[in-house]
C-alpha positions as CSV (number, residue, x, y, z in Angstrom):
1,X,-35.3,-84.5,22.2
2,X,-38.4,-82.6,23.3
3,X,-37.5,-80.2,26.3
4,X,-39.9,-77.3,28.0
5,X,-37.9,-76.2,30.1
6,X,-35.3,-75.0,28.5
7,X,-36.0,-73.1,24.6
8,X,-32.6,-72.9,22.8
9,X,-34.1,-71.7,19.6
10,X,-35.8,-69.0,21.5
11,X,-33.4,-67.9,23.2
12,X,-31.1,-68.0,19.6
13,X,-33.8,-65.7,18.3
14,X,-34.1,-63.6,21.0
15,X,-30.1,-62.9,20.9
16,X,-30.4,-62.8,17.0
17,X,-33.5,-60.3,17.2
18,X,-31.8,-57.8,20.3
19,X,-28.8,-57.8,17.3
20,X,-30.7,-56.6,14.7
21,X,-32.8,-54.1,16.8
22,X,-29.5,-52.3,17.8
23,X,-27.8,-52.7,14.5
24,X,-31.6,-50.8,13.4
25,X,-31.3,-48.1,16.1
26,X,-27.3,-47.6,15.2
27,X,-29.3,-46.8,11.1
28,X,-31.5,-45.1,12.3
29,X,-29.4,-43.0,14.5
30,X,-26.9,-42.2,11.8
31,X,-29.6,-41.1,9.5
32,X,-31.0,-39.0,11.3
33,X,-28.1,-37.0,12.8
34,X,-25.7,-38.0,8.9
35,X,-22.8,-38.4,11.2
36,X,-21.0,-42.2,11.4
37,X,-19.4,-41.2,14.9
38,X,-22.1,-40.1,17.1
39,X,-19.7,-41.6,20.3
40,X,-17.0,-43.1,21.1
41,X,-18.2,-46.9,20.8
42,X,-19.5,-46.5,17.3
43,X,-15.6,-46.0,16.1
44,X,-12.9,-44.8,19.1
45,X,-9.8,-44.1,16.9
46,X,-11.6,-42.4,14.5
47,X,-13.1,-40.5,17.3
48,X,-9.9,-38.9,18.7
49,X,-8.6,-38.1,15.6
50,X,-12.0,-36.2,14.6
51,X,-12.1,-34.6,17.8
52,X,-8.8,-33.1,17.1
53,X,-9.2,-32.2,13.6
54,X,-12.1,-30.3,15.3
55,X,-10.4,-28.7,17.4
56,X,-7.7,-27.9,14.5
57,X,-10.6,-26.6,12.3
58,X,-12.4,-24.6,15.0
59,X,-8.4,-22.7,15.5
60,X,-8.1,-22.6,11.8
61,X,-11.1,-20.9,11.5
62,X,-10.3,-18.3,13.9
63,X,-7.1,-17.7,12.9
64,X,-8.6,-17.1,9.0
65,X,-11.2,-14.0,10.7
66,X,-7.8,-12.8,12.7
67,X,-6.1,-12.4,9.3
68,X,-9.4,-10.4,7.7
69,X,-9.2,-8.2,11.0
70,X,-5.7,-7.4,10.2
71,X,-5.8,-6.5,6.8
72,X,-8.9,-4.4,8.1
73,X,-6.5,-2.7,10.3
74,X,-3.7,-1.9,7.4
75,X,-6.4,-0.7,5.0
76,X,-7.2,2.0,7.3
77,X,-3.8,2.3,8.6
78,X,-3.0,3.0,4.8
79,X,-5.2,5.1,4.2
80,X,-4.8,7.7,6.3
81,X,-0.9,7.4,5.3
82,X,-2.0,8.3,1.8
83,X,-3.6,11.2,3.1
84,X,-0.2,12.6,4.7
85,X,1.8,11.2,2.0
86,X,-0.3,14.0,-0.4
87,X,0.2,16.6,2.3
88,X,4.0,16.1,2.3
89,X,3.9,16.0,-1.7
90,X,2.2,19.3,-1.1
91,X,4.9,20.8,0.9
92,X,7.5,19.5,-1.0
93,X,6.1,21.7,-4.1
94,X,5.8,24.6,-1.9
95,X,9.0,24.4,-0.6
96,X,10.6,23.8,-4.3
97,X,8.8,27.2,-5.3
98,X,9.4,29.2,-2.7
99,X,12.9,28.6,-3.4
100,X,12.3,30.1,-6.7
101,X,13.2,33.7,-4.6
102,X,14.5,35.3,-7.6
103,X,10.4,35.4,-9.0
104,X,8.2,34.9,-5.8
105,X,7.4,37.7,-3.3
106,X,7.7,38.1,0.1
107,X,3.7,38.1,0.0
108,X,3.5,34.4,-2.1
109,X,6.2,33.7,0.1
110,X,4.5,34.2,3.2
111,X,1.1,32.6,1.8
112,X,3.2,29.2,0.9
113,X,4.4,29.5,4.5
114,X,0.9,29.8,6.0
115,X,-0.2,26.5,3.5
116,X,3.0,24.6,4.8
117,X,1.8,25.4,8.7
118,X,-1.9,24.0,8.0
119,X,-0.5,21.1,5.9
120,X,2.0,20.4,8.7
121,X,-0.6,20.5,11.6
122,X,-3.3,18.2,9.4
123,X,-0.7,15.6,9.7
124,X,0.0,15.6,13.1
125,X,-4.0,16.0,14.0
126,X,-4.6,12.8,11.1
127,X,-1.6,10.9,13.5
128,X,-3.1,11.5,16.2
129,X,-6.8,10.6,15.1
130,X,-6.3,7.3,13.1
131,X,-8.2,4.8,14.7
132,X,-9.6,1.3,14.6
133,X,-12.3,0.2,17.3
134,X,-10.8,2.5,19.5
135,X,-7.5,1.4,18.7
136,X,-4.7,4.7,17.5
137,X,-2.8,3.5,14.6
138,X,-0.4,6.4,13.7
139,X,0.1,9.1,17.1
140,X,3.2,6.0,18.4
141,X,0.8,3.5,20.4
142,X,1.8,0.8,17.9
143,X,5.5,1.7,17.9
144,X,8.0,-0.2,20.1
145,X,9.5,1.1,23.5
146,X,12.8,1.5,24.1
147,X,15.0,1.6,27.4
148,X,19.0,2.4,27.4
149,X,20.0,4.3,23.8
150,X,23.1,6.1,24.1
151,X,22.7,8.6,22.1
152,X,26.4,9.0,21.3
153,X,26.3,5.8,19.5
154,X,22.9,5.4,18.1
155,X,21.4,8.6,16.8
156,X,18.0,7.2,15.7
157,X,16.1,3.5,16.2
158,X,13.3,2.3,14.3
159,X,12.0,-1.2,15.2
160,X,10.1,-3.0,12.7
161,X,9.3,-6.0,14.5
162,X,10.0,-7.6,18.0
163,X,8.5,-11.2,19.2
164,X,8.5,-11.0,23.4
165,X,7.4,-14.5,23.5
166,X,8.5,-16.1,26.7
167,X,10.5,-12.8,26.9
168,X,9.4,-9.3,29.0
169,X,12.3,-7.3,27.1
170,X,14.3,-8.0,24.1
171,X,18.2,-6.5,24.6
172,X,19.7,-5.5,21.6
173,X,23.5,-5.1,21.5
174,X,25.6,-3.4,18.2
175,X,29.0,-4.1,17.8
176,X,31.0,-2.3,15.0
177,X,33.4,-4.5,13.0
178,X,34.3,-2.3,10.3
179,X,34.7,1.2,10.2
180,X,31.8,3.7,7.6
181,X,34.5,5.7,5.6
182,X,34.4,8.2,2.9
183,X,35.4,8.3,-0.3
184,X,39.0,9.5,-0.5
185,X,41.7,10.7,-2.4
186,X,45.3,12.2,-1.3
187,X,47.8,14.8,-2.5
188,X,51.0,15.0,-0.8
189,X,52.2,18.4,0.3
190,X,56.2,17.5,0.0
191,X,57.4,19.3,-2.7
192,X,61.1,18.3,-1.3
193,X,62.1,16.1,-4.4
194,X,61.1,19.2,-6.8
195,X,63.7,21.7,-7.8
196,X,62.2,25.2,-7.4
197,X,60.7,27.6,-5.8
198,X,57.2,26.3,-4.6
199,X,56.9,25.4,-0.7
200,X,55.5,22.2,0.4
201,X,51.7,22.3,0.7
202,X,51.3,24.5,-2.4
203,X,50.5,23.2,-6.0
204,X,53.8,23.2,-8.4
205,X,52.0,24.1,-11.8
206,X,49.2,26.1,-12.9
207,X,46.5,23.2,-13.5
208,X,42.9,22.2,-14.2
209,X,40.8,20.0,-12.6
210,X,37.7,18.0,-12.8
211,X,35.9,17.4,-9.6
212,X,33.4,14.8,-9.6
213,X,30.7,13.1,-7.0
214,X,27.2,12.4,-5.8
215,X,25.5,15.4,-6.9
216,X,27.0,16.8,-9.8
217,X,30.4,17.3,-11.5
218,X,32.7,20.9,-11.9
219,X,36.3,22.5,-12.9
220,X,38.2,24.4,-10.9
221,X,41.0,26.1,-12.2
222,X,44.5,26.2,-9.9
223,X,46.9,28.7,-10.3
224,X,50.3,27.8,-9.7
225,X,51.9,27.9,-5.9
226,X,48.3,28.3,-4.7
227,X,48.3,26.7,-1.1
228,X,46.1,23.5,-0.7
229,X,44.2,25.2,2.0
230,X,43.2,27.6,-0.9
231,X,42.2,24.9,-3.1
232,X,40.3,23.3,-0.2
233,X,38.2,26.5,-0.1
234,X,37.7,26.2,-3.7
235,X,36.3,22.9,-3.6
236,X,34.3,23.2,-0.5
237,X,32.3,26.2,-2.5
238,X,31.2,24.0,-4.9
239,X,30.2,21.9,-2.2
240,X,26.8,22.2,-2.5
241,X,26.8,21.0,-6.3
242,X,29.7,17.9,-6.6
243,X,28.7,16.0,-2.8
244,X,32.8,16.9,-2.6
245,X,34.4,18.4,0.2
246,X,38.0,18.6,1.1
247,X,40.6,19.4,3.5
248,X,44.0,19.6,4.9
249,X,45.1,16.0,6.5
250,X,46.2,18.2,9.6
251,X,44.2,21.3,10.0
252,X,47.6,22.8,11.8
253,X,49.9,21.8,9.1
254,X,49.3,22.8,5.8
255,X,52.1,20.6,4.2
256,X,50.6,17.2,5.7
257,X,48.8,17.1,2.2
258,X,45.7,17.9,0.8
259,X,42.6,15.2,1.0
260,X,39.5,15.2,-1.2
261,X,36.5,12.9,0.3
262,X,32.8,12.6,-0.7
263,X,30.6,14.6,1.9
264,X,28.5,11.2,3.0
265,X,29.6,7.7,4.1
266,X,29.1,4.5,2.5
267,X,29.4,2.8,-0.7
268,X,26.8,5.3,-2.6
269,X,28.9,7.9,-1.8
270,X,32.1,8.7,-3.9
271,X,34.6,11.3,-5.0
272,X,36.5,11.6,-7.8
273,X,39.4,14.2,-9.0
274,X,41.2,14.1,-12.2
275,X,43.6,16.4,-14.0
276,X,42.7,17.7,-17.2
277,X,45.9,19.5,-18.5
278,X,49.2,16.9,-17.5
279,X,52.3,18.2,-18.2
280,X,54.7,16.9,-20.1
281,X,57.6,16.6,-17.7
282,X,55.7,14.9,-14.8
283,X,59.2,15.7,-12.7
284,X,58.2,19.0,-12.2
285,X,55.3,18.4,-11.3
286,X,53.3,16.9,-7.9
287,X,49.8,16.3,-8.7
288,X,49.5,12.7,-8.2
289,X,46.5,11.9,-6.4
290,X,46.5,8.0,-4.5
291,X,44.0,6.4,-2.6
292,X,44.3,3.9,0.4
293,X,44.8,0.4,-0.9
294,X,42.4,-2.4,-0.5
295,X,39.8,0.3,1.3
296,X,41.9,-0.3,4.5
297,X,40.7,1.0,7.7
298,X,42.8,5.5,7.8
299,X,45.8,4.9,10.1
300,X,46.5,8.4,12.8
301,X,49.6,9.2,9.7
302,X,47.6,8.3,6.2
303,X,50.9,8.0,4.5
304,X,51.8,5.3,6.2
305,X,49.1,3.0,4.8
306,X,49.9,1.1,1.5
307,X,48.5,3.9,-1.4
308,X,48.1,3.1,-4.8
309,X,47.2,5.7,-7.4
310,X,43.9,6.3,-8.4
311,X,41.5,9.3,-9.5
312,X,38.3,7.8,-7.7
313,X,37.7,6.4,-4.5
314,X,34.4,5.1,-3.3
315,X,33.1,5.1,0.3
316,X,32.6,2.0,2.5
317,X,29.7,1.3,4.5
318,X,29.4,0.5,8.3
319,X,29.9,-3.2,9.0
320,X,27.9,-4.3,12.5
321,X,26.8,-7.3,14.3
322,X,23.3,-7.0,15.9
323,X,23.0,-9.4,18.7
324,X,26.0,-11.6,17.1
325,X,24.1,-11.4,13.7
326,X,25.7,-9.8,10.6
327,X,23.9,-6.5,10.0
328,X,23.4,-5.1,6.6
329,X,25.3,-1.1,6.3
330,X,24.3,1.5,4.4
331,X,26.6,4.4,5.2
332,X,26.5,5.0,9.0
333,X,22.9,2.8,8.8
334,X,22.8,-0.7,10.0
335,X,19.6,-3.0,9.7
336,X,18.8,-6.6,10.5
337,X,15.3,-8.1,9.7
338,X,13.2,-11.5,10.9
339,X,10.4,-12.4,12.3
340,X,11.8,-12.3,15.9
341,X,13.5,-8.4,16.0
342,X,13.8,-6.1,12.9
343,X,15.6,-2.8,13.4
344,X,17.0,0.0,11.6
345,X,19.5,2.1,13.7
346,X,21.7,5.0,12.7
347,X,24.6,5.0,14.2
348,X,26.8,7.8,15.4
349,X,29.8,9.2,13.5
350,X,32.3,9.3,16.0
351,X,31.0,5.6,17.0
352,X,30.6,4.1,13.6
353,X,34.0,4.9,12.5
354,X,35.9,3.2,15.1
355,X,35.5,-0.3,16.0
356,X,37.5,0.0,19.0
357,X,34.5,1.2,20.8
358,X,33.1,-1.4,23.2
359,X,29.6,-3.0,22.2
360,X,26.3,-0.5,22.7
361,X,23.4,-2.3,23.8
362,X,19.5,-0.9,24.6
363,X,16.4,-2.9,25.8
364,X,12.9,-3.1,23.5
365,X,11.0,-3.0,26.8
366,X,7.5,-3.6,25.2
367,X,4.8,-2.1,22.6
368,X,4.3,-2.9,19.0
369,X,1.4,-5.0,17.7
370,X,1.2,-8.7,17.6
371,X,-1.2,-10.7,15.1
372,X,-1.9,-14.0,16.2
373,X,-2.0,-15.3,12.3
374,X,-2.2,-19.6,13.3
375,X,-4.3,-21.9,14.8
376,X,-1.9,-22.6,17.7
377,X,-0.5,-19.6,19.8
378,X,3.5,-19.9,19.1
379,X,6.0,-17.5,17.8
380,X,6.0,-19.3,14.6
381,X,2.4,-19.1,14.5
382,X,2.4,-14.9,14.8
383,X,3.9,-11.4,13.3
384,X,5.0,-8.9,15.1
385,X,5.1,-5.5,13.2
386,X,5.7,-1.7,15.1
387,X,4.3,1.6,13.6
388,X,6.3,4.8,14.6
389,X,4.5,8.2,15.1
390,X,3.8,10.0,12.2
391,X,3.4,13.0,13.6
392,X,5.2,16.4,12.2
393,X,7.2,15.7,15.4
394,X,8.6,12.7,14.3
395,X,8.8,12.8,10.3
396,X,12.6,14.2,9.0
397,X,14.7,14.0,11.6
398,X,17.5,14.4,9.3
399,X,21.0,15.6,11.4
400,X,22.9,18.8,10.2
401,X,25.7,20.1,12.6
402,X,24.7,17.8,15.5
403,X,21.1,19.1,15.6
404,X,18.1,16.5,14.5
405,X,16.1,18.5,12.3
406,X,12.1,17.3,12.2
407,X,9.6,18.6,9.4
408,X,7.6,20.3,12.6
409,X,10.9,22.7,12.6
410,X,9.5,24.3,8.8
411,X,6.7,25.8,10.6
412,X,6.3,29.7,11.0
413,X,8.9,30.9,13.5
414,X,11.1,27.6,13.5
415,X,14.3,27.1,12.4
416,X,13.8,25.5,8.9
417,X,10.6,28.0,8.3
418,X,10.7,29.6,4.7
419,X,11.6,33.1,6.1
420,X,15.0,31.5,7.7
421,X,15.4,29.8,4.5
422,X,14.8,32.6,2.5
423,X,17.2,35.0,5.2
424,X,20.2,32.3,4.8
425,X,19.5,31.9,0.6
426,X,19.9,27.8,1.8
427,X,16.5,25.8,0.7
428,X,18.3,23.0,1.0
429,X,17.9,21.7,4.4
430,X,13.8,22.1,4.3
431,X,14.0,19.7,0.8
432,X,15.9,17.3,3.1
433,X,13.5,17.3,5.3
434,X,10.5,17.1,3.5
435,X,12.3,14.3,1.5
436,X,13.4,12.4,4.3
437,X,9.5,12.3,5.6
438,X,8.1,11.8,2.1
439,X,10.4,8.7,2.5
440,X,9.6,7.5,6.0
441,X,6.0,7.4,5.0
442,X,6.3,6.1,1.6
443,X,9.0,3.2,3.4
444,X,6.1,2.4,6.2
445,X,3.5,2.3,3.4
446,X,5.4,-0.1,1.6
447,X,5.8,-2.5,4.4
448,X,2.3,-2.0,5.5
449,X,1.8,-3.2,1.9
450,X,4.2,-5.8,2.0
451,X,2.8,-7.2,5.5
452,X,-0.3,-7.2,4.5
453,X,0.1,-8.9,0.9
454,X,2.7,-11.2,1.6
455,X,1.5,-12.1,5.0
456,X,-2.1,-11.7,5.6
457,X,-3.3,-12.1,2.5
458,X,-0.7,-15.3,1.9
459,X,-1.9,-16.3,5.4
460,X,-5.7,-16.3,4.8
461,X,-5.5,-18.3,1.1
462,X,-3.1,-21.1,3.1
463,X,-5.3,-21.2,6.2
464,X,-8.2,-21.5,3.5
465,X,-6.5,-24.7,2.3
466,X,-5.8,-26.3,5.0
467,X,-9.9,-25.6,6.4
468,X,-11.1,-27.1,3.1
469,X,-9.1,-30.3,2.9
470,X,-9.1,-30.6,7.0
471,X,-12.9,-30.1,6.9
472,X,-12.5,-33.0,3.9
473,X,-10.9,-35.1,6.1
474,X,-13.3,-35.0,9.3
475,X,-16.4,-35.6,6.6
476,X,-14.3,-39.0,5.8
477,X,-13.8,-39.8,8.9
478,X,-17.4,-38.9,10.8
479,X,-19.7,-38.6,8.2
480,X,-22.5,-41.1,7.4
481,X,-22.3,-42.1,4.1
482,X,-26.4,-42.1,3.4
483,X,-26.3,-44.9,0.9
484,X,-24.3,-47.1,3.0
485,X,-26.7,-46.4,5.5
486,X,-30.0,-46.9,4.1
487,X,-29.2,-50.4,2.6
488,X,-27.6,-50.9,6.2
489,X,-31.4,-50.0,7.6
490,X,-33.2,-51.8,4.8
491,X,-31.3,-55.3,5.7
492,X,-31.6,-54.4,9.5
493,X,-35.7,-54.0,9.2
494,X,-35.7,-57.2,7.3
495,X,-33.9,-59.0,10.1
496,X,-36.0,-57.1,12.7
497,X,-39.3,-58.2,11.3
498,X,-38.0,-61.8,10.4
499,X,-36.5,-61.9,13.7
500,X,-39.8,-61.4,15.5
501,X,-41.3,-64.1,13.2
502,X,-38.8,-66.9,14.3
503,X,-39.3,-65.8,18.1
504,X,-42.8,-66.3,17.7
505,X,-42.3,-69.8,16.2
506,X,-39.5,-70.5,18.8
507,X,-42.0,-69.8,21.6
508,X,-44.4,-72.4,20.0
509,X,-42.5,-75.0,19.7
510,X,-43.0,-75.7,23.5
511,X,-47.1,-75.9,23.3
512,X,-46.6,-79.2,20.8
513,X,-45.1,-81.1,24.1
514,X,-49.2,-81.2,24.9
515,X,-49.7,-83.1,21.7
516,X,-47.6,-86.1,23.8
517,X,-49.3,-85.7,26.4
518,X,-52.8,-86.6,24.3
């Protein structure tokens, strides 16, 4: 059938040619831009999930130059740290050879002294100049605030880390579960089961003995009925050279026994006593030394605690929840450390060695420095990490008789200057100091270094990873594959131009109706 109003093959190759032209312009389009996705028709699942590995790529990315920042940041931070670290080294030998009194003069003295005062003020000027874009690194502006420390309990905080997320303050609450303790060893001052002479409190026989701890070991030799407060006094002049003191168990009573204990707390510290002459007849004899038994907590009356013998006794360190979590003890020290709060905190004497004492709590109220280390702004995703001051005002602070004693106190006219050192023949106290901040800076150095190699550095190379292979991904997903593409356009200009051949044909078709017609 011949029909001229109506041209179903036309209109077929119409249809068939409009196909091909888009399927041409969809070639052409990808070619030209090499992306497969260029909206959301041309593929809408694997649009959304390219649009969000976008998103994850463009966070990624961001999060990789906020690591290089922060490693910027502890380079420089370090830096200047190295700088003080020398200074203190130089102080330290200053200090060591002006106690050499016997072969320095007053003059070298006074010259170390004026080297010590420079050295001490170049560190508080470099704390207090250390920047980075305008930013002070070591003068405290990075260290954590803090609201509410009793200092009757907690003698000296220093926060490592502190996350305030969806928090304005972080409260931090101690509680002491077991007591700090001394080393300790006993001698009972009854002599009521001897026959003879001596009184109770006094030593029986003439006797040697060897005095051991911490710092050193000596003899001391004991004549016999020579009171225990006597011997105390013997012991506690060698102080300085064993880490041993001792003392009556009641200063008022003098027969309540003699106790010899290691001069710091916790399990580094340790005292030990033996005899090196025994008698033969122990019966006449009461130098037997005993120790508490299973490192109990010291009852009010020590003798009525289970003793064994012994001839050492080591000390315990403080035991200490910090908000409910076991704390690690080093003597009267307590620390906890994790991502979300990581202090250090020395506790009080009178509070560490009673657990008795009701909980002590403080607020972190702000400061510290927060690096935003992931793509997505969670406290999983970020580090917090404080700097304390390094200034001379703030380095030492180590506590003899009550007093904190910081290394800005060795400066000319101070308390711990060499001329008082010199006047009270005691060096001792400055190489404490000195030591302690030669620690604190080597300590904040080392988690600087640990922060920024274990963290940063870790951080970057994983964020790296995870931009290559995501980056991999979103190529898979969006990118035009080019030989795909180009066949694709090849076949699509073929139809095109054949397509425009069989329209033409279509539309003649019609005219041969007039050959019917004659």
């Amino acid at each position: 059938m011949t029909r001229i109003n109506t041209n179903v093959p036309s209109m077929i190759a119409r249809q068939r040619l409009n196909r091909s032209g888009a399927d041409l312009q969809v070639r052409l389009e990808r070619l030209s831009t090499g992306l497969r996705i260029n909206r959301g028709k041309d593929d809408p699942a694997g649009l959304i999930i390219s649009e969000r590995i976008s998103t994850e790529l463009k966070g990624i990315e961001q999060a990789i130059s906020n690591s290089e920042r922060a490693s910027s940041v502890i380079a420089t931070t370090e830096g200047s740290l190295t700088e003080i670290n020398d200074l203190l080294n130089s102080i330290k030998a200053l200090t060591v050879e002006a106690a050499n009194s016997g072969a320095i003069s007053d003059e070298e003295r006074d010259a170390n002294q004026l080297q010590i005062d420079s050295a001490i003020q170049s560190i508080t000027r470099i704390a207090n100049t250390s920047t980075f874009g305008g930013q002070k690194l070591l003068d405290g502006s990075l260290g954590y605030i803090t609201s509410g420390i009793a200092v009757s309990t907690i003698t000296k905080s220093n926060i490592t880390a502190a996350s305030f997320i969806n928090a304005g303050s972080i409260n931090v609450s101690v509680d002491v579960i077991a007591s700090a303790q001394k080393g300790s060893l006993y001698l009972s001052g009854d002599n009521s089961a001897l026959v003879g002479p001596p009184a109770d409190g006094t030593i029986v026989s003439a006797t040697t003995i060897q005095v051991r701890g911490p710092l050193g070991v000596r003899e001391i030799d004991i004549l016999s009925g020579t009171t225990f407060a006597a011997v105390a006094a013997s012991v506690n002049a060698l102080t300085g050279l064993t880490g041993v003191t001792a003392e009556l168990v009641s200063a008022s009573n003098s027969s309540s026994g003699l106790v010899f204990k290691s001069e710091g707390y916790g399990s580094g510290n340790f005292v030990s006593v033996e005899r090196l002459d025994k008698p033969a007849d122990a019966t006449v004899d009461n130098f037997s030394l005993v120790k508490i038994d299973a490192d109990g907590d010291v009852p009010a009356d020590i003798w009525t605690a289970t003793l064994v013998s012994a001839t050492r006794d080591e000390g315990r360190d403080v035991s200490a929840l910090i908000n409910g979590n076991v704390a690690s003890g080093d003597g009267l020290t307590v620390s906890i450390g994790s991502p979300s709060l990581a202090v250090k905190l020395d506790l009080a004497e009178s509070y560490a060695l009673d657990p008795t004492l009701a909980v002590t709590t403080f607020d972190i109220t702000g400061g510290g420095s927060l690096y935003q280390l992931g793509p997505s702004v969670t406290a999983l995703q970020q580090s917090n990490i404080g700097i304390q001051s390094t200034a001379a005002e703030a380095l030492g602070g180590i506590f003899k008789n009550g007093v904190a004693n910081y290394l800005s106190s060795l400066q000319t006219g101070k308390s711990n200057s060499l001329a008082s050192a010199d006047a009270s023949r005691d060096y001792s106290t400055l190489s404490e100091i000195v030591e302690a901040s030669i620690d604190e800076i080597s300590i904040l150095r080392g988690r600087l270094g640990a922060f920024e190699r274990n963290v940063l550095d870790a951080n970057s190379r994983s964020l790296q990873g995870a931009f290559e292979n995501l980056t991999a991904s979103q190529s898979l997903i969006r990118d035009a594959d080019f030989a795909l593409e180009s066949s694709e356009l090849t076949r699509a200009q073929i139809l095109q131009s054949s397509g425009t051949t069989v329209l033409s044909l279509a539309n003649q078709q019609s005219q041969q109706v007039l050959q019917l017609l004659g």
